[in-house]
N, C-alpha and C positions, 0 to 999 in steps of 0.2 A: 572306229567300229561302224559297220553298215546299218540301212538304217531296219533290215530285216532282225541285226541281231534286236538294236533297239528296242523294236516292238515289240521282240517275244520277251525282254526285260522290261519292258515296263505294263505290259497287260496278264505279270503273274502276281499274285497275292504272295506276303509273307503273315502268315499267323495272322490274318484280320486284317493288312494293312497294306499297301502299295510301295515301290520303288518309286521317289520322287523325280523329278526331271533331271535336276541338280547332282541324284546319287548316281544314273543314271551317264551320262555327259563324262562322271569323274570316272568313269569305268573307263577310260582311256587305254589301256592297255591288253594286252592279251591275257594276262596273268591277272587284271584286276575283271576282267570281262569274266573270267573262268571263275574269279569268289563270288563275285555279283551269283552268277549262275548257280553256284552249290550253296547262297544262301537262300534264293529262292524257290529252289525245287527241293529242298533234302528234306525229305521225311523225319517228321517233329515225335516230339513222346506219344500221340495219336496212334500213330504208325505201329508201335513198337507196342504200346499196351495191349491196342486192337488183336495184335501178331501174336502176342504169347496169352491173352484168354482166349482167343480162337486156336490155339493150336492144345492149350490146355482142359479147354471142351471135347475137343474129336479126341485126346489121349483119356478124357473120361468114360467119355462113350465106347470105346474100343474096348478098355479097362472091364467096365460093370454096366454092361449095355443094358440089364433087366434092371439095375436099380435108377440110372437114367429116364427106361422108357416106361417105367413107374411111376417119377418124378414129374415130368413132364404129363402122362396121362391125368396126375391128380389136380396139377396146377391149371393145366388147359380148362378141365370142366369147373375147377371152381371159378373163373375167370369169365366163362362162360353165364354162370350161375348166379354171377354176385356184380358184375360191370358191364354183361353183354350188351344190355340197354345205351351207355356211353359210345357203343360204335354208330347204333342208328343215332343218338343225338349229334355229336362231333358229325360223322358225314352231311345231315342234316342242315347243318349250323354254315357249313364252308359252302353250299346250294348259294343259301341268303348270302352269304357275304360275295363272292363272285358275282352275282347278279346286281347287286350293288353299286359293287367299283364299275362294270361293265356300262352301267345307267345313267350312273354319278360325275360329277365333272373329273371324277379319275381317269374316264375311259379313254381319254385322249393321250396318257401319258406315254412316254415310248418308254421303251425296254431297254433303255442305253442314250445315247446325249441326243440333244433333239434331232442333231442331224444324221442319226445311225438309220442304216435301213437294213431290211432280213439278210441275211446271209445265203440263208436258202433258200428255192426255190417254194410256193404254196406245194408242189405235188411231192417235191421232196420232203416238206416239213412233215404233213401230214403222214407220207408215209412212212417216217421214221417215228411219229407219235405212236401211229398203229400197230406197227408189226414190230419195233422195239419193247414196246411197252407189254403188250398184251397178247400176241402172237400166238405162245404156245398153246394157252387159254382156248383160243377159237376152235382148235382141231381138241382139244381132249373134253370140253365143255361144249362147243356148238351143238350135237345132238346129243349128247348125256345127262346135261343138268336137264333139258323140257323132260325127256324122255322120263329122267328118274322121278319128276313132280308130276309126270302124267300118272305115272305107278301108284307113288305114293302124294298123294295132294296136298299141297301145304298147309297147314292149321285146318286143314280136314274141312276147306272150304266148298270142294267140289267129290264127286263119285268119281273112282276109279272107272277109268276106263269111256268118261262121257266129254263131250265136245266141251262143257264146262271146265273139266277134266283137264281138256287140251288147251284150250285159252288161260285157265290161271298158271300153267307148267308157263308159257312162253309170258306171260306177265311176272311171273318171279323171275325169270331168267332176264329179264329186261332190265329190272328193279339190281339185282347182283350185281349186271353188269355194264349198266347205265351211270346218269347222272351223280348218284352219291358215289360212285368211283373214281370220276373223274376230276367232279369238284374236286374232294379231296387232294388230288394229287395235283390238280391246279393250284389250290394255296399252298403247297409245298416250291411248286414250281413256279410262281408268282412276287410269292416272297423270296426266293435266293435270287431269279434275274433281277426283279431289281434292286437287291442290295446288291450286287452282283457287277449288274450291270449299268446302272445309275449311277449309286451311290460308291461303284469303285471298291466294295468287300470281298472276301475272299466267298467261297463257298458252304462256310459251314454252319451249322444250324445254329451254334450257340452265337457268330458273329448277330444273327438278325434276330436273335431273343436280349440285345445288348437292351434299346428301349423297354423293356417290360424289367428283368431281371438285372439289369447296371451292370455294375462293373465286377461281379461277378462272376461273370460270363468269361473274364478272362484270366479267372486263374483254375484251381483244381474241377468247378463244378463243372465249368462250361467244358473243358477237356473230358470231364465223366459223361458227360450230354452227347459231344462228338463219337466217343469212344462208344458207348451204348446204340447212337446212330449207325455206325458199321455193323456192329453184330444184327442189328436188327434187318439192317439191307442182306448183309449176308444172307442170311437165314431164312426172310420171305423169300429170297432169290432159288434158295436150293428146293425149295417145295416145286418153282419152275422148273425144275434140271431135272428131278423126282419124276414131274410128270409128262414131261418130253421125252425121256430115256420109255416111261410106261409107254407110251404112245408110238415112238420107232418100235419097241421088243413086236408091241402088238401088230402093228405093221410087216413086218416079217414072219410073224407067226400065222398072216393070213395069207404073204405071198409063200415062203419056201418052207414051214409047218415047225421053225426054227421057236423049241420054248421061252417061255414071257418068264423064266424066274429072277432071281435077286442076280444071278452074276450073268446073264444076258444085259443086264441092265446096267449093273455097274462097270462092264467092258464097253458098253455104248457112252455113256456119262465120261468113260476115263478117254476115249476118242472122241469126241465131241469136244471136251474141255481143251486137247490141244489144240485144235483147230478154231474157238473160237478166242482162244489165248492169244493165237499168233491174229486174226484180225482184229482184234482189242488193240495188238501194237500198232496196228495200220493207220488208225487215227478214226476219229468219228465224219472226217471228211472223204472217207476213201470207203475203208469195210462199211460201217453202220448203215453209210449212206446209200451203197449200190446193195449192200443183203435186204436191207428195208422195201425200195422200191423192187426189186424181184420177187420178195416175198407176198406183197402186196399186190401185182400182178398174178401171180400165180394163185394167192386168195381166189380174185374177183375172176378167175377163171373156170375153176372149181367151183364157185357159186354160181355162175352162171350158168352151167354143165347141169349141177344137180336140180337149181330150177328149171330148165328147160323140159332135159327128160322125167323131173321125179311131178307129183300131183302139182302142176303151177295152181289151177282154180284154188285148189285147197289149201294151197299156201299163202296165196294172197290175200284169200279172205279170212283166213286164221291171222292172218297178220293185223289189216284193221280195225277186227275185233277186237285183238286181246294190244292194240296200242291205243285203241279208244279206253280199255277198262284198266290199261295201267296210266293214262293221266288222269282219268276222272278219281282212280282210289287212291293216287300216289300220295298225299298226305295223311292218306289213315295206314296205308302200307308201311311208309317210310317210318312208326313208330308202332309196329306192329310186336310186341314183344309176347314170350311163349304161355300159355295157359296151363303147362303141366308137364310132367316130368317127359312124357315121350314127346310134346313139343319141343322143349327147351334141346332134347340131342340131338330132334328135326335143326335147329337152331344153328346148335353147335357146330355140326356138319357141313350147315349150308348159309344162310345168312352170316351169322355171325363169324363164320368163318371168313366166310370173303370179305365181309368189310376189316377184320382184322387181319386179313392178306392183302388188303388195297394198306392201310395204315402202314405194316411192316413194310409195305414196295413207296412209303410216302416220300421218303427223304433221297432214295434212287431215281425212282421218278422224275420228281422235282427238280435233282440239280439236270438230269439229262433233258427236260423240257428245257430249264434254263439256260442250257450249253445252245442246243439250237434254235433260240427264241429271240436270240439279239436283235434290235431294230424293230417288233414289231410293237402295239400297242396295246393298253391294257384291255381293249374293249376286244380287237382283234384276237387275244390272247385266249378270253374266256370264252369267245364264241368257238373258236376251233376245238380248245379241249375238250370243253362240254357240252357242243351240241354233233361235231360230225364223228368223233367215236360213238357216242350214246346210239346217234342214227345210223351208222353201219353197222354197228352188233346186233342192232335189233333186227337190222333186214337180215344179216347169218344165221342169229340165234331162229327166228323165222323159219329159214330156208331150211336147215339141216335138221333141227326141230322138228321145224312143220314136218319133212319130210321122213322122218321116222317114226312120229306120234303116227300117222298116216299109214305106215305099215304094219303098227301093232294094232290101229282097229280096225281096220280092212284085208289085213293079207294073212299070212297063215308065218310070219316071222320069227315068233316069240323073241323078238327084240328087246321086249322090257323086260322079261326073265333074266335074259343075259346081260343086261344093265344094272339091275337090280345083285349080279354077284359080281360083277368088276365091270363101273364103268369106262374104261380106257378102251373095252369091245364095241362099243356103239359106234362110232364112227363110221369104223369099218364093216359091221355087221351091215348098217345101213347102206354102202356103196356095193355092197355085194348085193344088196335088189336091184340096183339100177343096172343098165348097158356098159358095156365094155369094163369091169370089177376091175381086174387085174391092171387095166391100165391106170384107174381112176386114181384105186392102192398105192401103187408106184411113188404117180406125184402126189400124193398125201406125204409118203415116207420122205422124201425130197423136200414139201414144204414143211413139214415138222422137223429135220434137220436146220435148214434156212433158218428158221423159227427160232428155235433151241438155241445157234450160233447166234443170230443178231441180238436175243435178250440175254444172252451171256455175256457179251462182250458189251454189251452197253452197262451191264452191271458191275463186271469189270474196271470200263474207264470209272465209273462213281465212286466204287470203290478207291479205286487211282486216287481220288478227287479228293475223298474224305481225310486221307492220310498222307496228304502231301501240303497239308496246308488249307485247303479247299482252295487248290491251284486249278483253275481249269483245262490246264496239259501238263498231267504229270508224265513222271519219269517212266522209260520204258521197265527197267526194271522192277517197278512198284508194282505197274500192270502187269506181267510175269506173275509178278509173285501170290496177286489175290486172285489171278484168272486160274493156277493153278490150285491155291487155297480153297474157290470155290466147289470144284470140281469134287477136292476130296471130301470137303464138309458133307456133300449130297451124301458122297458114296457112304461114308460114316453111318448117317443119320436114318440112308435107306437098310444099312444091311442091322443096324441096331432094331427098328421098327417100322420098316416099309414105309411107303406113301402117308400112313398115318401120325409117324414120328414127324417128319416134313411138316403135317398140318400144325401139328400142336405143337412145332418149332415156332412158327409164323403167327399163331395165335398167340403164345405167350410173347414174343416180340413185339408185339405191337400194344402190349397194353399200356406203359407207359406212354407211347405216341398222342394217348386221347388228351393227355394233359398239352402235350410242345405242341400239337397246330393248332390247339388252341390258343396258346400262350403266343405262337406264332402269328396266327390272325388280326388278334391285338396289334401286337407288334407293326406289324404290316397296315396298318391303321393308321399307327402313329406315326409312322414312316412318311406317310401319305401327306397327311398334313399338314406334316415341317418340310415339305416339297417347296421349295424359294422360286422353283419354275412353273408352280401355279398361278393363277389371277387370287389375290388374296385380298378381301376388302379390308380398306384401312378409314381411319379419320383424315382430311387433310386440315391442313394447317390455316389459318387467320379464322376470315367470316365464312368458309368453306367447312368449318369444322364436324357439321353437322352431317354433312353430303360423305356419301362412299363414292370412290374413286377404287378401281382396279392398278394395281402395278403387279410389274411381276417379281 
């Protein structure tokens, strides 16, 4: 056997556990290379439970879509109403811990044997953390979330329509879609490389809840735990799909006057999911890698553009305003919970929403940080998650923001009207102020596809990942099958209750979550250190007994 087959025999997990050298070596033949092979890649009961509640959800929803989107609306707000507090604390909680390990004598550990080093390039890593992760986000949220908090102002801190106004909109939008986001998703992606990647386990959640919950973990709960992990990625995932499908209609509707309804949407979703199905199959070193970095470029190009021509003075200095009063408030923010019943739907909508959209997206995230994170270190790990996404959303949210707060109080726009009835129109509305519209539009619609395709198919291979074992290359046919699975769950969920079915999909999916990263963070603690590749003080032995000595 070559030693190419080797490798990809011995760096797949089965069920929590590895192919040893020994089993490995006896695969001597073609026919025993070929069982080796089908007992490491074949999709386990994970696979198969995940497959028939996900397909017996969308035959519910199809079935009695108003008792569903009744169902869903009652449990989102009481979820809302009775735990929302537990999304600001868990986010909270994973800030301290990350700064932590990163301080701590952990932060030198690698992310795989001491002598692994990255696999990818820093410009490639980061731009697949970027534009895989949170892509679609930037274009349908870059000027709508400030614009909608300039409208209406959060917990009724500031007057509509005052420079106050405009500084708290881009300080909550900072707060959404900053550091409590990314933490989070950092000890999601934290704790599987390196069980992962140190410790030699497979990829799934309940493998790295083994230290907190034992042995457990490996029989029905910890498969209940896996299985609940896919529906949950599913599910945050289609709210993305939801709102990139909203984001192309609207795009077209501003170039060729083509309408924004439910089957414009679901014809786009249903061509979209092909296309990032078949680069799902391409591999996370081929698609993910060059959609990412194109995407990324095309970003910083269109940022550039609109700061250039749109108010730069007024951008800039809205920016270091409202980033001075989001670190000085950021620990009275960060536990800011609602005052009253029209706060709490402010909440539900927007805070609590997103952080229960970062939760639902915790354990996709995580293993896809984890797939391209091998080799580097833990300190290196938490500074990229968490400090250069944090820092480039804030300079977009900023730009696009700034630049549309900017033309509801100075121009003659009514921008924030037409935000305030669907904001999937902001974006656009606002590049149609600036020079050259039609062409800006174009590539918007081009990088919200790019968008759409890279964080589909990165959901995709997770997907892939979760039900194959938590193999980190599964099967093409696995990927097929949840690239197109994904596709139609959106279409389901959109045509049962639009964008808002989506939300309160993603919210109720992640409530369980606040309990596993936490239980997970533990874990990842305790992982830490029973590390035998740390400096551990010990006693030594005779008249020495008193003295600590380092070994490792």
């Amino acid at each position: 056997m070559n030693t190419e087959t080797n490798e990809t025999l011995e760096r797949g997990p089965i069920g929590g556990s590895t192919l040893t050298g020994g089993e490995v070596h006896r695969a001597n033949s073609a026919a025993e290379t070929r069982k080796v092979r089908r007992k490491l890649y074949a999709p386990g009961s994970v696979f198969f439970a995940s497959l028939l509640l996900v397909i017996a959800l969308v035959v519910w929803a199809a079935v009695a879509p108003e008792q569903v989107n009744k169902l869903m609306g009652s449990a989102s707000t009481w979820s809302a109403q009775y735990i929302g507090w537990g999304y600001l604390l868990v986010t909270l909680a994973c800030i301290v811990l990350l700064l932590f390990l990163a301080f701590s004598r952990y932060g030198g550990i690698r992310l795989g044997k001491d002598g692994d080093r990255p696999e990818f390039s820093n410009w490639a890593w980061l731009s697949m953390i970027l534009g895989a992760v949170m892509g679609i986000g930037l274009i349908s949220y870059g000027a709508a979330e400030p614009m909608s908090h300039f409208m209406v102002p959060p917990h009724g801190r500031a007057e509509q329509g005052t420079m106050d106004a405009a500084v708290n909109a881009l300080q909550f939008s900072y707060f959404d879609w900053g550091p409590n986001a990314w933490a989070l998703f950092g000890v999601f992606g934290l704790a599987i490389a390196y069980s992962t990647h140190r410790r030699g386990n497979s990829g799934l959640i309940s493998v790295m809840l083994r230290p907190v919950l034992g042995k457990s973990m490996d029989g029905w709960l910890g498969k209940t735990i896996d299985v609940f992990t896919v529906l949950a990625t599913l599910f945050g995932t289609t709210t993305s799909l939801g709102l990139g499908a909203s984001q192309i209609a609207e795009g077209f509707n501003s170039l060729f006057g083509i309408p924004t309804d439910v089957f414009v949407k679901v014809v786009i979703i249903g061509g979209v999911t092909v296309i990032f199905t078949l680069s799902a199959l391409s591999g996370i070193g081929k698609g993910i890698k060059w959609l990412s970095q194109g995407t990324m470029i095309g970003a910083a190009l269109i940022g550039v553009f609109v700061l250039v021509s749109g108010p730069t003075g007024f951008i800039t200095n809205i920016y270091f305003r409202s980033m001075g009063q989001f670190i000085s408030e950021f620990p009275a923010v960060a536990l800011l919970t609602p005052s009253g019943a029209e706060d709490l739907q402010w909440m539900q909508w927007w805070t609590y929403f997103m952080m229960a959209w970062w939760l639902s997206w915790g354990a996709f995230v995580g293993i896809f940080l984890a797939r391209i994170s091998k080799g580097r270190t833990i300190r290196e790990f938490v500074v990229a998650i968490m400090g250069v996404p944090s820092l480039v959303f804030s300079i977009w949210f900023a730009i696009f923001g700034g630049t549309s707060i900017h033309q509801e109080m100075f121009g003659n726009t009514r921008i924030g009207e037409a935000t305030l009835a669907d904001t999937n129109s902001t974006f656009f509305a606002m590049l149609a102020e600036l020079p050259i519209p039609a062409v800006t539009s174009v590539f918007t619609v081009i990088m919200v596809v790019l968008f759409f395709i890279t964080g589909a198919d990165s959901n995709t291979y997770v997907l892939g990942t979760l039900t194959s074992g938590g193999n980190m290359y599964p099967k093409r046919p696995v990927l097929a099958i949840w690239g197109l699975l994904t596709g139609v769950c959106a279409i389901v969920l959109l045509l049962v209750g639009g964008l808002q079915a989506l939300q309160q999909a993603a919210i109720l999916s992640a409530v369980p979550f606040t309990v596993i990263v936490t239980l997970l963070g533990i874990s990842l603690i305790k992982e830490l250190r029973c590390d035998t590749r740390l400096p551990v003080p010990v006693y030594a032995a005779g008249d020495e007994k008193d003295k600590l000595q380092e070994v490792e």
